[in-house]
N, C-alpha and C positions, 0 to 999 in steps of 0.2 A: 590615434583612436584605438581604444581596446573594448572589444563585447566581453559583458560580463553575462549575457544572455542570451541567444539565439533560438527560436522555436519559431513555427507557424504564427503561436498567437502570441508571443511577447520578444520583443528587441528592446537590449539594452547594453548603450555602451556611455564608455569615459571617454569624454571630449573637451578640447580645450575652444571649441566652438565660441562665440560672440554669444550673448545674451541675447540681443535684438537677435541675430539672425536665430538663432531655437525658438524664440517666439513666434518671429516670420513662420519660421515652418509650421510651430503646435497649430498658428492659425488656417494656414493655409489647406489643412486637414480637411476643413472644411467646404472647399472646392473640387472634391473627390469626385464625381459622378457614382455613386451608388444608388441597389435595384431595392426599392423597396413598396411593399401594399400601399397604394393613394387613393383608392376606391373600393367602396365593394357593392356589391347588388343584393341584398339578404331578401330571400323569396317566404323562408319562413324562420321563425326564432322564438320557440314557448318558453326559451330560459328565463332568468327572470332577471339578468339583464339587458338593459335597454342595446337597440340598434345600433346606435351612435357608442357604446362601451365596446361593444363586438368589436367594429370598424376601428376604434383606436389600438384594442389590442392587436389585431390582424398586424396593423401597420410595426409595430415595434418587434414584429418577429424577424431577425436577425435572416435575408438570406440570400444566397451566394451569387455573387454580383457574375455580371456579364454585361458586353457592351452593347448597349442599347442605341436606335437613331431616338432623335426626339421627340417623335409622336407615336415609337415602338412601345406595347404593351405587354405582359408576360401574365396570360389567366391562369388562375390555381380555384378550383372549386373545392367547397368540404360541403359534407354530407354527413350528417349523424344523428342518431336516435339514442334517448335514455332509458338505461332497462335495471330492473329491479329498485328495492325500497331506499338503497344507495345514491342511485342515480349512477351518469359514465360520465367521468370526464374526457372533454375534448381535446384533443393536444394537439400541438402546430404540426406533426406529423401526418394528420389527417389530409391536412391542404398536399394538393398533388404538386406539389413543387421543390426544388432542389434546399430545403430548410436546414439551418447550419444546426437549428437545436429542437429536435423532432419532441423532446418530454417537454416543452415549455407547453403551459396552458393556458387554454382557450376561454374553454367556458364551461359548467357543469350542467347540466340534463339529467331532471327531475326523470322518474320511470316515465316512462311513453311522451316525452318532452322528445321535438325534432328542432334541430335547428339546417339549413340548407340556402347557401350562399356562393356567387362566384365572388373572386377579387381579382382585382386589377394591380399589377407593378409597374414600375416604370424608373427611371434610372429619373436622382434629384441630387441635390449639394446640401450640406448640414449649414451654409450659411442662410439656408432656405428654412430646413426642418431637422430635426435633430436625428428624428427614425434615421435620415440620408448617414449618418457620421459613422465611420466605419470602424471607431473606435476611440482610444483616447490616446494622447500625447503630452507630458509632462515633463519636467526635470529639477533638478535640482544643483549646490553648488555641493562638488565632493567633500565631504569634513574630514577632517585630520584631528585625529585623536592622540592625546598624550599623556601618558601616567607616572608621574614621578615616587617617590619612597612611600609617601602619604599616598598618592592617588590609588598604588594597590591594594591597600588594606582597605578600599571603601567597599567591601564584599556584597554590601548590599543592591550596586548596583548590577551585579550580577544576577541578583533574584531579580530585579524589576525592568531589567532591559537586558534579559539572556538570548535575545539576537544580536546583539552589538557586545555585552562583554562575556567572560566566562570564568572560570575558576582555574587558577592555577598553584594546586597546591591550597598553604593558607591565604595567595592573593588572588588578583584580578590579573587579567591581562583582554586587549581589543582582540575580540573573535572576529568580528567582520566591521570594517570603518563605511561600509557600501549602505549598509541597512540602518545607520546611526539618521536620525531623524531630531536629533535634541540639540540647542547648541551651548552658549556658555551659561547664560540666563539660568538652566537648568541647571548645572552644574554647582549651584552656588551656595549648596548644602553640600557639597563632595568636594572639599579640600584635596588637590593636589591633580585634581583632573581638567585638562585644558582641551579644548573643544573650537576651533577655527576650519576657515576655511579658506580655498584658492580658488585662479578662476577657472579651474577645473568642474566639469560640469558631468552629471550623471542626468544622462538623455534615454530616459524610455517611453516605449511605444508600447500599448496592448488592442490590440485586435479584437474584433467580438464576431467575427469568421466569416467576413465576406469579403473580404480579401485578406492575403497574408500583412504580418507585422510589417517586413522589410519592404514590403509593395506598397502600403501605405506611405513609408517614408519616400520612395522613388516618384512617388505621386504626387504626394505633396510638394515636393521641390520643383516638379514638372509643374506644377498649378503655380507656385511663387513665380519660377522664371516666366513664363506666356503671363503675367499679371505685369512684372516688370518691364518687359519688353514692350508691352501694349502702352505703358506709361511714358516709357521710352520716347516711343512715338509721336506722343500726344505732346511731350516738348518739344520736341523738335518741330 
């Protein structure tokens, strides 16, 4: 296995990984336990969207998970007033809780418009609701690119896919095979450029920050294996 990316919010590596089992996992993402808004109590709200728009955005505000018992709650109140001919917007910063993306907005407030609400979190699984998903998980099959005599004079696909090839000199030559997204189909106006692949797999994960990349992956595997073990069981 080789990482071609490591950060908080994106893991990416080259694996010779099974098909099924990278899907096992992408799905298993889903069984994460994350903390996210499932209620809220709006006491007043002059904006001029509805109650029910508020409570949806609340929920989809990204924030930083913690382990929850099952009928444990985590309240975040906001409190806000509109002033001047502009109006303020309200931003997820306002809610008093641990939020991964404080400038994501709320809601706008007309001058002298109040909106004031508590909300409720609570830890859930994205095979439930999506807000629960801690991020996304995908992959691909690694392509292998090849340019014979003719394939380097095809210059033009340097202009149009200068992530994948570059100029060398008066030819082409592959800048990065990792970022190639095309495969031969494409190629079939570019004489001498071949485009396959093995069963080498480019496996990334991105995070949207309530928990890290690689904790996501450690999780999800922890969620497949207690799925299969439980299955286990149930044959025998």
């Amino acid at each position: 296995m080789e990482k071609i990316i490591k950060t908080p919010e994106e893991l990416s590596v080259i694996t010779n990984m099974n098909v099924s089992l990278a899907n096992a996992i992408r799905r298993s993402v889903g069984e994460i336990p994350i903390l996210a808004i499932v209620e809220a109590d709006i006491y007043q709200n002059d904006s001029a969207l509805y109650d029910e728009i508020i409570a949806h955005r609340l929920g989809l505000i990204p924030i930083k998970n913690q382990k929850m018992g099952k009928d444990q709650f985590v309240e975040m109140k906001l409190k806000g007033k509109g002033d001047g001919e502009n109006g303020t917007m309200i931003f997820a910063k306002e809610l008093d809780g641990d939020i991964i993306y404080p400038e994501m907005p709320i809601v706008l407030l007309g001058d002298k418009q109040k909106i004031e609400l508590v909300a409720r979190a609570k830890s859930g699984k994205g095979i439930d609701h999506a807000k629960f998903m801690p991020g996304l998980v995908f992959y691909k099959h690694l392509p292998k690119i090849k340019l014979n005599s003719e394939g380097e004079k095809q210059i033009e696909l340097a202009k149009n896919y200068p992530e994948v090839f570059e100029m060398f000199g008066e030819k082409i030559k592959v800048k990065n095979e990792i970022a190639c997204d095309l495969d031969q189909e494409d190629m079939k106006n570019y004489p001498g450029v071949t485009i396959s692949f093995d069963d080498n797999l480019i496996f990334t994960i991105e995070s949207w920050g309530q928990i890290k990349a690689e904790e996501i992956f450690t999780e999800a595997c922890s969620a497949l294996k207690n799925n299969l073990s439980e299955l286990s069981k149930a044959i025998k």
